[in-house]
C-alpha positions in Angstrom: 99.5 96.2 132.4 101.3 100.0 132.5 101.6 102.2 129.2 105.1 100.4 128.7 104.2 97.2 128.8 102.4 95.3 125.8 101.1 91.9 125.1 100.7 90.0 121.7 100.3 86.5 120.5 103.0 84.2 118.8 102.8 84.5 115.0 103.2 80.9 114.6 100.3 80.2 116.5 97.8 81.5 113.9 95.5 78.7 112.7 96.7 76.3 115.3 94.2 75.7 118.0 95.8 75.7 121.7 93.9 72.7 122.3 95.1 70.6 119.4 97.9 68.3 120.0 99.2 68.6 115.9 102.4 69.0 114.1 101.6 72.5 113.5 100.9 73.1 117.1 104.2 71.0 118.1 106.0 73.1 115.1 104.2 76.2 116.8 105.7 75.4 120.5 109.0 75.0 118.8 109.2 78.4 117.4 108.0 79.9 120.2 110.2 78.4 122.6 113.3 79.4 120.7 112.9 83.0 120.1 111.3 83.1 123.9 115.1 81.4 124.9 117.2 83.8 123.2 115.3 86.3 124.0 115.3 86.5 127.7 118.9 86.3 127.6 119.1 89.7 125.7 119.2 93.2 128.1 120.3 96.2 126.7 118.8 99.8 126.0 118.3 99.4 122.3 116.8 96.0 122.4 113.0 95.7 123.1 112.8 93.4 126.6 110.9 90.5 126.9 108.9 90.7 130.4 107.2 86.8 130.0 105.7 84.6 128.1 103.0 82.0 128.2 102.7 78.7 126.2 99.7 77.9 127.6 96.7 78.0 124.7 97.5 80.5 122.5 101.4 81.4 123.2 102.0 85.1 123.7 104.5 87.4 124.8 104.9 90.2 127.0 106.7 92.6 125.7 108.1 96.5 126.6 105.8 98.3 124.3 106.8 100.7 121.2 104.7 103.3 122.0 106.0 105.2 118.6 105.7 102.9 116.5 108.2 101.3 114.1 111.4 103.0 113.0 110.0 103.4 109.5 106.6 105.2 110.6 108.4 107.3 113.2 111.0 109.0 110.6 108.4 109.5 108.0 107.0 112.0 111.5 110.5 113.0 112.4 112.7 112.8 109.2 115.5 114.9 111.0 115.9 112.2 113.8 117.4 109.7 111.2 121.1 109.9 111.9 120.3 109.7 116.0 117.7 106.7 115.3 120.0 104.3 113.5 122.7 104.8 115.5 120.8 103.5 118.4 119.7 100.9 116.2 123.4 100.1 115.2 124.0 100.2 118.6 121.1 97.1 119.2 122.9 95.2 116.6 126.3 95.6 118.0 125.3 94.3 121.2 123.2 91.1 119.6 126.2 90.5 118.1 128.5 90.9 121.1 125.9 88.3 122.7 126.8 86.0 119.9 123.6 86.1 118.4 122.9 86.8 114.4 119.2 88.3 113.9 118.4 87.0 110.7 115.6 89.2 110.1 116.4 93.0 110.5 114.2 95.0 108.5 112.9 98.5 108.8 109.5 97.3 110.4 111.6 95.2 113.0 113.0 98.3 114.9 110.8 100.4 117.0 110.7 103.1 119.1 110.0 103.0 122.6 108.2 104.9 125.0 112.0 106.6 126.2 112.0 107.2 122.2 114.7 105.0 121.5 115.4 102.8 118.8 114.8 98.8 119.7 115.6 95.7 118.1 112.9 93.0 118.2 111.8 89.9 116.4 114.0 87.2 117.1 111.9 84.4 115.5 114.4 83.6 113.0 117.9 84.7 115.3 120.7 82.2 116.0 123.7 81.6 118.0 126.4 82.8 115.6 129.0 79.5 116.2 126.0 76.8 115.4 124.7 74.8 112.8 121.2 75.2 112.0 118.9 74.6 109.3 117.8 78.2 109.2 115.2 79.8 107.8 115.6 82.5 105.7 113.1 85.8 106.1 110.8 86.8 103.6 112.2 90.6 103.4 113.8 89.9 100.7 115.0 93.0 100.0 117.5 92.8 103.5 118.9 89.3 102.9 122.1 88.9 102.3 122.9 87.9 98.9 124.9 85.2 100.0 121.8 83.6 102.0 120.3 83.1 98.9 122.8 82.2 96.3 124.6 79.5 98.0 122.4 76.1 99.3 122.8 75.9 102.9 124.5 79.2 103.7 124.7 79.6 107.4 123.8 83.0 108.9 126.8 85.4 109.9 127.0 89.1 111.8 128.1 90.1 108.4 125.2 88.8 106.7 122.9 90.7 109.5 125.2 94.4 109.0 124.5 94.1 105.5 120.4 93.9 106.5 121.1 96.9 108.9 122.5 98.7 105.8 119.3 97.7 103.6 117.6 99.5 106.6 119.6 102.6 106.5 118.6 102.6 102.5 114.9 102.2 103.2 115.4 105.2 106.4 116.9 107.2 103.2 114.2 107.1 100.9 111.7 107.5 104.0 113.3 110.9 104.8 113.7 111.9 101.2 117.1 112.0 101.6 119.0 111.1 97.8 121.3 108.3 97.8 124.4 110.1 97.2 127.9 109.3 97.2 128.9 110.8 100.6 125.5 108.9 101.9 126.9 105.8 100.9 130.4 106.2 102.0 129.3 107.4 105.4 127.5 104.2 105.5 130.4 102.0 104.3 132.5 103.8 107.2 129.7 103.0 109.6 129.1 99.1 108.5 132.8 98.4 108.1 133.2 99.6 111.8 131.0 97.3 112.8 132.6 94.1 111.6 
């Protein structure tokens, strides 16, 4: 395995023993085998690629590795790389999006930065194809869900519901950085968001 290259097991699969045939392990297999689907179809320069995957025993991924850690961690080092390192993250999002897929679960800790120290989208657990029905789940990161995920009963997940995450991640880069929440912040990122709808 080279310096770029990482390996880690399947969330889903903690507690579940590889060789029990349950409806957590069958659950397990599920979950895994979606986000492993969607994301092998995704190849771009700010996403994080997917190299293989194994559902035998434990299931686990092989992964390019973010050598520098997540986006939150690496500004807290680099404070004036923000602007540069959500753009590129932006940049990840656009193209999920222009893939048709939503992410459902874009947080601060779910962009990292790689080895050629650019920003990467990963975690597509909870992603969907944008023009489907799905009983989707809706992440625990509160604090990035859309508002509309929560208030209204089966509220489907949409690109806008994912830029409005992106901007909750912007807000947490802010206060990493020290940076105060101005006015002209917030309209910059208004301009930014809106051009990405």
């Amino acid at each position: 395995m080279s310096a770029s290259m990482s390996w880690y097991w399947f969330a889903g699969s903690l507690g579940t023993s590889p060789a029990m045939h349950t409806p957590q392990r069958a659950k397990t297999m599920i979950m895994f085998q979606h986000e492993v689907d969607i994301w092998f179809r995704l190849s771009h320069p700010h996403v994080v690629r997917l190299f293989s995957d194994c559902h035998i025993g434990k299931p686990f991924f092989v992964c390019e590795y973010a050598t520098n850690g997540t986006l939150v961690s690496y500004l807290r080092k680099h404070p004036n790389e923000i602007w540069a390192k959500l753009h590129e993250a932006a940049l990840g999002v656009q193209y999920l999006h222009s893939r048709g897929f939503v992410h459902c679960d874009l947080k601060g800790n779910n962009i990292v930065i790689g080895s050629d120290m650019k920003a990467k989208v990963t975690n597509f657990g909870l992603s969907v194809y944008a023009t489907g029905r799905y009983e989707s789940k809706i992440s625990d990161a509160s604090h990035w869900v859309a508002p509309e995920c929560f208030i209204y009963e089966n509220a489907q997940p949409t690109f806008a519901s994912d830029i409005y995450s992106l901007g909750m991640c912007i807000v947490e880069a802010l206060r990493v950085v020290g940076l105060e929440e101005t006015r002209e912040n917030f309209v910059f990122l208004g301009e930014l968001l809106t051009a990405m709808l």
